[in-house]
N, C-alpha and C positions, 0 to 999 in steps of 0.2 A: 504494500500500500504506500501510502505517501506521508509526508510527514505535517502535512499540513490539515487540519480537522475535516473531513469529508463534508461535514457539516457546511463548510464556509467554501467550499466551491460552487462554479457555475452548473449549470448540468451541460456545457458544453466540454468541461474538465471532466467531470465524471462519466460522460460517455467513452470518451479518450479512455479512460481510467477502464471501464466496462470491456473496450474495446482491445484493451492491452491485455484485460486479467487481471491489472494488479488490485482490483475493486471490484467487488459485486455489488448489485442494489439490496443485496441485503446488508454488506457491510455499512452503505450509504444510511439507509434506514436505523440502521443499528445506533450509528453516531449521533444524526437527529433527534431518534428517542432519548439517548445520554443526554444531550445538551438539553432537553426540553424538562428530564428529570433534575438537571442542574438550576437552570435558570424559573422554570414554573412556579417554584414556589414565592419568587419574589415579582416575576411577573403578575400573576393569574389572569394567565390571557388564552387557556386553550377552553375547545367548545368541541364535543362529541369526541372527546380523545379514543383513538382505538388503537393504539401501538400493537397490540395482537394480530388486527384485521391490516394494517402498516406491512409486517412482517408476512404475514399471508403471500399477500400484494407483492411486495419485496421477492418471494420467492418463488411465484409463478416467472415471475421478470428475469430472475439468473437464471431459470431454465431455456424462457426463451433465447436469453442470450447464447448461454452456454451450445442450442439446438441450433442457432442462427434464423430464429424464426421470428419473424414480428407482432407486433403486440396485435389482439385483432381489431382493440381500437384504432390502428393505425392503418389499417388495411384496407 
């Protein structure tokens, strides 16, 4: 991975990143939830939080990565 918080890149970095391997959108997701479990409670700014259904999500996505198949939203 990178040394820089996955959190705080573009998603034109993280595809790069998807695209290389050195990241999956689960790792991606994973960071988000950390930061959101870091920062939340001083914020309180999340609404229908579902870091479960996130990670779901997340990993129908590295498959399709990983298969080279696209998302069917995008099709």
């Amino acid at each position: 991975m990178t040394s820089t918080s996955l959190h705080e890149l573009t998603a034109t970095q993280l595809i790069e990143l998807y695209k290389s391997g050195k990241a999956t959108p689960v790792d991606a997701t994973r960071d988000v939830i950390a930061q959101i479990a870091r920062r939340e409670p001083e914020l309180q700014a999340t609404y229908a939080y579902d870091p479960e259904g996130a990670l779901k999500t997340a990993e129908e996505s590295a498959a399709r990565w990983k298969n080279g198949t696209r998302s069917p939203r995008m099709a």
